[in-house]
N, C-alpha and C positions, 0 to 999 in steps of 0.2 A: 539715311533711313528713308523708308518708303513715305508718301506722301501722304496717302490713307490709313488712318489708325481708326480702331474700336476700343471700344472700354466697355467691359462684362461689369453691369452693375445690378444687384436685386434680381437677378437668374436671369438678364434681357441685357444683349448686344448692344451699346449703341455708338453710331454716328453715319457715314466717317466725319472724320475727323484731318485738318490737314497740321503740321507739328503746333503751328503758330497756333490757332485754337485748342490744342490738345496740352501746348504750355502755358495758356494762359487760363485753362478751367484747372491745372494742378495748384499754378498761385493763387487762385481767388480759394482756393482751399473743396472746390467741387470734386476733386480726385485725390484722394486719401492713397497713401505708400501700397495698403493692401488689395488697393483694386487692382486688377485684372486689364494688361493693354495686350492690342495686337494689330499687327499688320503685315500684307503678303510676303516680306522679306523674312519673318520667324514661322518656325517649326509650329510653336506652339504659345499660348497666352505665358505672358509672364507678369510679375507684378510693378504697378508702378515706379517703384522705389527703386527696381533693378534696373529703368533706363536712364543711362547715362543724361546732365543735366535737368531732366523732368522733375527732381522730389529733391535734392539735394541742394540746389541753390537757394530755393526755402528756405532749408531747415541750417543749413551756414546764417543766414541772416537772421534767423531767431536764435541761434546761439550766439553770434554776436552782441543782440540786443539786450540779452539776460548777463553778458558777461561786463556789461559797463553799465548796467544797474547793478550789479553784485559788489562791481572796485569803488562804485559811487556811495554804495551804502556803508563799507568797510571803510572808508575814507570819512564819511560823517560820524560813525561809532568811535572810531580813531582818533578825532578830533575832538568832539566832547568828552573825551575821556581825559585826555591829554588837558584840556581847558581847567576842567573841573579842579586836576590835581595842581595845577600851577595856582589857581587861583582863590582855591578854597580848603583843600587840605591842606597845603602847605602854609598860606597864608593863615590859617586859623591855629597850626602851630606855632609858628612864629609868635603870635601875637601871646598866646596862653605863657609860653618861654618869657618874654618880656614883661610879662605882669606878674611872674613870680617874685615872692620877697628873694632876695640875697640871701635872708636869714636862712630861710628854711629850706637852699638847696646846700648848706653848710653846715646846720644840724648835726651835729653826732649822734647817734643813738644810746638812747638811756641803759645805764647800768642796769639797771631791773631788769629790762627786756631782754628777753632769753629768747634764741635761735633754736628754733626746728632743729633737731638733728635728723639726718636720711633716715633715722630708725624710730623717729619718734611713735608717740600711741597714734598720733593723728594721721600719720601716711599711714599707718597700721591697719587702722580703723578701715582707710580708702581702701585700699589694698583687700582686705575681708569683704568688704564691699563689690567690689568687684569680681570678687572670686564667687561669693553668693550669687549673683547676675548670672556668672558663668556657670553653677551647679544650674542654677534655674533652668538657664538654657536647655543644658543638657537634658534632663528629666522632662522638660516638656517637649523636646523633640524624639526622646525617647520612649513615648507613650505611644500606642500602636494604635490602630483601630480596629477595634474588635468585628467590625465586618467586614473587612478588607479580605479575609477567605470567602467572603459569598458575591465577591464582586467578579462580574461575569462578562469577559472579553466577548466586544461586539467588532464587528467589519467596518473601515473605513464608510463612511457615507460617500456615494454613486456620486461622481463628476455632473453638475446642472449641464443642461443641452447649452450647445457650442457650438460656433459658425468656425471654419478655418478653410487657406484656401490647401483642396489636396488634388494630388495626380491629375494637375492643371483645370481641374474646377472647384466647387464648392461645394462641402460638407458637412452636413446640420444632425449634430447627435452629438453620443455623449463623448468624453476622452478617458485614456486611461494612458498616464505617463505623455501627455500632449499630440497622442497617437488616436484618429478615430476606433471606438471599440462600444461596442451594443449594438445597440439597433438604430439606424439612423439612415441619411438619403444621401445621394451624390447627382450633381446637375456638371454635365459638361457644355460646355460652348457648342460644341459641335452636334449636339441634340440628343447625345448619350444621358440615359438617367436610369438612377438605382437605389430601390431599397430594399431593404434586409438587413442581414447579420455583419457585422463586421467584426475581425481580432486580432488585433496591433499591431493597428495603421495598414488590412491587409481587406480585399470585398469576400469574406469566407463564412460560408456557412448557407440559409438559404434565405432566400432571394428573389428578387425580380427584375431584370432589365429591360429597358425600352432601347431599341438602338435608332439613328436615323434613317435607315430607310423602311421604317414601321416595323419591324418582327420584333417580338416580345416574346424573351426566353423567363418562364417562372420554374425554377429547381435549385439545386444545392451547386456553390461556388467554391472554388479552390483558388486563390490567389487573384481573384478578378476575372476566373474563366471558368467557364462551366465544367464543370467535374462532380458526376455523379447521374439519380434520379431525374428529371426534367422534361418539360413541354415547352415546343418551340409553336409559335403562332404567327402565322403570314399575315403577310395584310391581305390576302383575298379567302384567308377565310381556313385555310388548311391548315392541322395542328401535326404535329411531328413529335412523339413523345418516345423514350426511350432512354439509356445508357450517356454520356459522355465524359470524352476523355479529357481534360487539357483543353478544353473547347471544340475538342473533333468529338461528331458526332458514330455511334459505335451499332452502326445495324439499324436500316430503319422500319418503324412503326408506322405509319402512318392513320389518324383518328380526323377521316373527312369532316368535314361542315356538313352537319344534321341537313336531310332533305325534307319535303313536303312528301307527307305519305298518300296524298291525292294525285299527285304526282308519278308517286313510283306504282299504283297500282294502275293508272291511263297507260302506262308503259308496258306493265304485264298484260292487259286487256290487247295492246296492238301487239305485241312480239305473239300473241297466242292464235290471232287471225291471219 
């Protein structure tokens, strides 16, 4: 791996960074899996958690850590369980067994006394019992509510605003299906930035973008490129309005930078002498 690394934190680049400081701000926990690393050897920013060793040997040693507090706690429940029964349930039947008379577990049962039969009035009773419970049931789940026809289907409530990382930078708006979609902003590393419309997980709709070498296109987007109505604006000053296709521009307009009308009239004065 290259020697120089960045890490895209809060819309701002920072370092370099050489690996050995770049792995020792991941363990002190200053670089989170979802930040944004890079250096001259990749294409493009990728997230922490995707470079090999950087975020993983972490999180190996804290699942370690939780996994022998878990056998440790499982082993003390285990244990006082186990205690409890050898020592106190068992031991207190035991003793109740041994303090019974002789007589009274030899007892025969009095003549008088009359056995239940499975049909007697009293399982009868239970039985009716229980049936009535179950009519209950029924009749009360059975009962509708009378304004349940005036109940009036509403729309899911809108996704709160959301940070995620997308198409190798960062995007702050709402989601729909974990996909950016409303209105929201995109900050790229590389000095790209964008707001406007978005619709699932796509830059569509209209819009603004700043690019890095200053032109700022304001018009309607297809897929992350200009398509449609639009004004292109240079950094010195010239606007470019018209048609685009797929980001190719279609016939041009051109709408100069406003001049000084003292100006142009010193001008008509000498072209007329």
């Amino acid at each position: 791996m290259g020697n120089h690394w960045f890490v895209y934190k809060k819309h701002k680049p920072k370092g370099p960074y050489t690996w050995e400081q770049l792995w020792r701000e991941a363990q002190a926990g200053k670089i989170s899996p979802n930040d944004l690393v890079w250096n001259k050897s990749m294409k493009d920013w990728i997230k922490a958690a995707q470079v090999p060793g950087l975020i993983s040997n972490h999180r190996k040693r804290n699942y370690l850590s939780i996994a022998v507090v878990a056998s440790a706690a499982f082993f003390f429940v285990l244990s006082g369980t186990a205690f409890y029964y050898l020592f106190f349930y068992t031991g207190a039947q035991l003793a109740a067994i041994d303090e019974q008379d002789e007589s009274e577990l030899i007892e025969e049962a009095s003549p008088n006394d009359e056995l239940e039969e499975p049909g007697s009035d009293n399982q009868f009773a239970f039985n009716n019992s229980d049936q009535s419970n179950e009519n209950q049931n029924e009749n009360t789940t059975s009962v509708s509510d009378p304004n349940d026809g005036d109940q009036i289907e509403t729309d899911p409530p809108a996704s709160a605003e959301e940070t995620i990382a997308f198409q190798g930078g960062t995007y702050t708006g709402p989601l729909k299906d974990g996909q950016p979609h409303g209105y929201g902003t995109w900050v790229h590393p590389d000095g790209r930035q964008y707001e406007g419309d978005f619709e699932n997980g796509s830059i569509d709709g209209y819009g603004s973008m700043t690019f890095p070498s200053g032109e700022r296109y304001t018009g309607y987007f297809a897929d992350g490129k200009a398509h449609g109505e639009g004004t292109m604006v240079h950094p010195d000053g010239r606007r470019v309005s018209g048609t685009w296709v797929e980001g190719i521009f279609q016939g041009e307009q051109h709408e100069d930078s406003e001049e000084d009308p003292e100006n142009v009239d010193d001008e008509a004065d000498d072209n007329e002498d």
